[in-house]
N, C-alpha and C positions, 0 to 999 in steps of 0.2 A: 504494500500500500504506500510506501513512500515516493514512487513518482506523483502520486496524486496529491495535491494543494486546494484548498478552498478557493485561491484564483489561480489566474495561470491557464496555459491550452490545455493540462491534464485534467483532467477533473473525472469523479468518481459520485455517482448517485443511488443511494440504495432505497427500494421500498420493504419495508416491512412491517409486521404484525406480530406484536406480541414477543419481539424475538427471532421471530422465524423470517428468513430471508423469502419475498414474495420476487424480487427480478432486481435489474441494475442496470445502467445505464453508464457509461466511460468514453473516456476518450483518453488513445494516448498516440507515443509517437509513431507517424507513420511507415517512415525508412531511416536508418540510422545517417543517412549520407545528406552533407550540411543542406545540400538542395531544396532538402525536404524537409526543413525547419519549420516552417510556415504550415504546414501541413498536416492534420493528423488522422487513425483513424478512428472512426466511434464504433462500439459493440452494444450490442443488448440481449439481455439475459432475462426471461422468463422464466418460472418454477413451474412445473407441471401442472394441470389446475390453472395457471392464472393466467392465463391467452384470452382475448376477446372477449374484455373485460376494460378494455380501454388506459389500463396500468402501462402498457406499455407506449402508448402515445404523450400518456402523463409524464414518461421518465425522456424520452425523447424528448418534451419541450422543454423541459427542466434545462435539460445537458445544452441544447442549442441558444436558448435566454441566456444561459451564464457563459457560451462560447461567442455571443455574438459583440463582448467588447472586446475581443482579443485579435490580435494581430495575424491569422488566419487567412490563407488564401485559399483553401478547399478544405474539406473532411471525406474522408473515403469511408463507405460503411460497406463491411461484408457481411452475408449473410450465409446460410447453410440451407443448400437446395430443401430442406423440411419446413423452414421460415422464412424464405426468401421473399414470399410474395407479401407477407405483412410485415417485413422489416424494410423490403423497398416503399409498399404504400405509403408508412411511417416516414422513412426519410423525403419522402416527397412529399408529402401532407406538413413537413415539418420547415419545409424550403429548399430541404437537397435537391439532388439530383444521381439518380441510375447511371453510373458508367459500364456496369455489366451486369449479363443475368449470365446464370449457369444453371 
Protein backbone atom coordinates (compact mmCIF):
# COMPACT_ATOMS: atom_id res chain seq x y z
CA UNK A 1 0.00 0.00 0.00
CA UNK A 2 2.78 2.42 0.01
CA UNK A 3 2.71 3.66 -3.56
CA UNK A 4 -0.70 4.90 -2.73
CA UNK A 5 -1.18 8.79 -1.04
CA UNK A 6 -4.22 10.44 -0.27
CA UNK A 7 -3.05 12.87 -3.31
CA UNK A 8 -0.90 12.35 -5.93
CA UNK A 9 -1.78 10.10 -9.44
CA UNK A 10 -1.65 6.96 -7.15
CA UNK A 11 -4.53 6.69 -5.29
CA UNK A 12 -6.37 3.78 -3.66
CA UNK A 13 -10.32 3.54 -2.90
CA UNK A 14 -11.82 0.95 -0.99
CA UNK A 15 -15.61 0.08 -0.24
CA UNK A 16 -16.73 -1.66 2.53
CA UNK A 17 -19.15 -3.20 5.06
CA UNK A 18 -18.67 -3.88 8.24
CA UNK A 19 -15.10 -4.92 7.76
CA UNK A 20 -15.58 -6.87 4.86
CA UNK A 21 -13.95 -5.73 1.67
CA UNK A 22 -17.06 -5.11 -0.97
CA UNK A 23 -14.47 -3.93 -4.30
CA UNK A 24 -11.77 -1.15 -4.96
CA UNK A 25 -10.97 1.08 -7.17
CA UNK A 26 -6.63 2.36 -7.86
CA UNK A 27 -4.61 3.73 -9.89
CA UNK A 28 -1.02 3.21 -10.32
CA UNK A 29 1.93 3.51 -12.59
CA UNK A 30 1.50 2.72 -15.94
CA UNK A 31 5.19 1.62 -17.41
CA UNK A 32 8.16 2.14 -15.48
CA UNK A 33 9.91 4.17 -18.48
CA UNK A 34 10.05 8.03 -17.75
CA UNK A 35 7.62 8.55 -20.83
CA UNK A 36 5.06 7.28 -19.07
CA UNK A 37 5.10 9.47 -16.09
CA UNK A 38 2.15 11.20 -16.94
CA UNK A 39 0.21 8.24 -17.32
CA UNK A 40 -1.38 5.69 -15.23
CA UNK A 41 -3.39 2.67 -15.01
CA UNK A 42 -6.65 2.40 -13.04
CA UNK A 43 -8.03 -1.32 -11.97
CA UNK A 44 -11.24 -2.20 -10.27
CA UNK A 45 -12.06 -4.89 -8.11
CA UNK A 46 -15.47 -6.26 -7.34
CA UNK A 47 -16.38 -9.02 -4.46
CA UNK A 48 -18.49 -11.71 -5.65
CA UNK A 49 -22.16 -10.65 -4.89
CA UNK A 50 -21.60 -7.09 -5.56
CA UNK A 51 -21.64 -6.41 -9.46
CA UNK A 52 -24.76 -4.54 -10.79
CA UNK A 53 -25.40 -2.83 -7.80
CA UNK A 54 -23.84 0.29 -9.09
CA UNK A 55 -20.67 0.07 -6.36
CA UNK A 56 -18.65 -0.06 -8.98
CA UNK A 57 -19.56 3.08 -10.92
CA UNK A 58 -19.51 4.61 -7.34
CA UNK A 59 -15.62 3.63 -6.98
CA UNK A 60 -14.98 4.68 -10.54
CA UNK A 61 -16.17 8.39 -9.89
CA UNK A 62 -14.54 8.50 -6.77
CA UNK A 63 -10.97 7.51 -8.24
CA UNK A 64 -11.58 9.85 -11.51
CA UNK A 65 -12.81 13.21 -9.19
CA UNK A 66 -9.72 12.94 -7.18
CA UNK A 67 -7.54 12.17 -10.44
CA UNK A 68 -8.87 14.86 -12.34
CA UNK A 69 -6.58 17.75 -10.51
CA UNK A 70 -3.58 15.82 -11.33
CA UNK A 71 -1.11 16.37 -13.95
CA UNK A 72 -2.31 13.32 -16.17
CA UNK A 73 -2.20 12.88 -19.78
CA UNK A 74 -4.25 9.49 -20.17
CA UNK A 75 -5.22 6.41 -17.75
CA UNK A 76 -5.24 3.01 -19.31
CA UNK A 77 -7.88 0.68 -17.61
CA UNK A 78 -7.60 -3.01 -18.26
CA UNK A 79 -10.13 -5.23 -17.96
CA UNK A 80 -10.57 -9.36 -17.92
CA UNK A 81 -12.55 -10.76 -20.93
CA UNK A 82 -15.36 -12.00 -17.68
CA UNK A 83 -15.75 -7.92 -16.97
CA UNK A 84 -14.62 -6.39 -19.75
CA UNK A 85 -17.92 -5.03 -20.89
CA UNK A 86 -18.81 -3.39 -17.56
CA UNK A 87 -15.53 -2.09 -16.61
CA UNK A 88 -15.39 -0.41 -20.22
CA UNK A 89 -19.01 0.83 -19.90
CA UNK A 90 -17.68 2.24 -16.41
CA UNK A 91 -14.62 3.87 -17.86
CA UNK A 92 -16.71 5.50 -20.49
CA UNK A 93 -19.74 6.47 -18.49
CA UNK A 94 -16.94 7.91 -16.36
CA UNK A 95 -15.15 10.10 -19.22
CA UNK A 96 -12.42 7.50 -20.54
CA UNK A 97 -12.07 6.09 -23.38
CA UNK A 98 -11.65 2.19 -24.83
CA UNK A 99 -8.30 1.74 -26.57
CA UNK A 100 -8.87 -2.06 -26.78
CA UNK A 101 -11.27 -4.99 -26.35
CA UNK A 102 -10.05 -8.52 -26.06
Amino acid sequence: FAQFAEWGPYRLFVAEDAGRVLGYASSVPFMAQPAYRESVETTIFLAPGETRRGLGSRLYQTLFEALAGERLRWSCTSASPSGASGCIGNTRSSGGASTARW
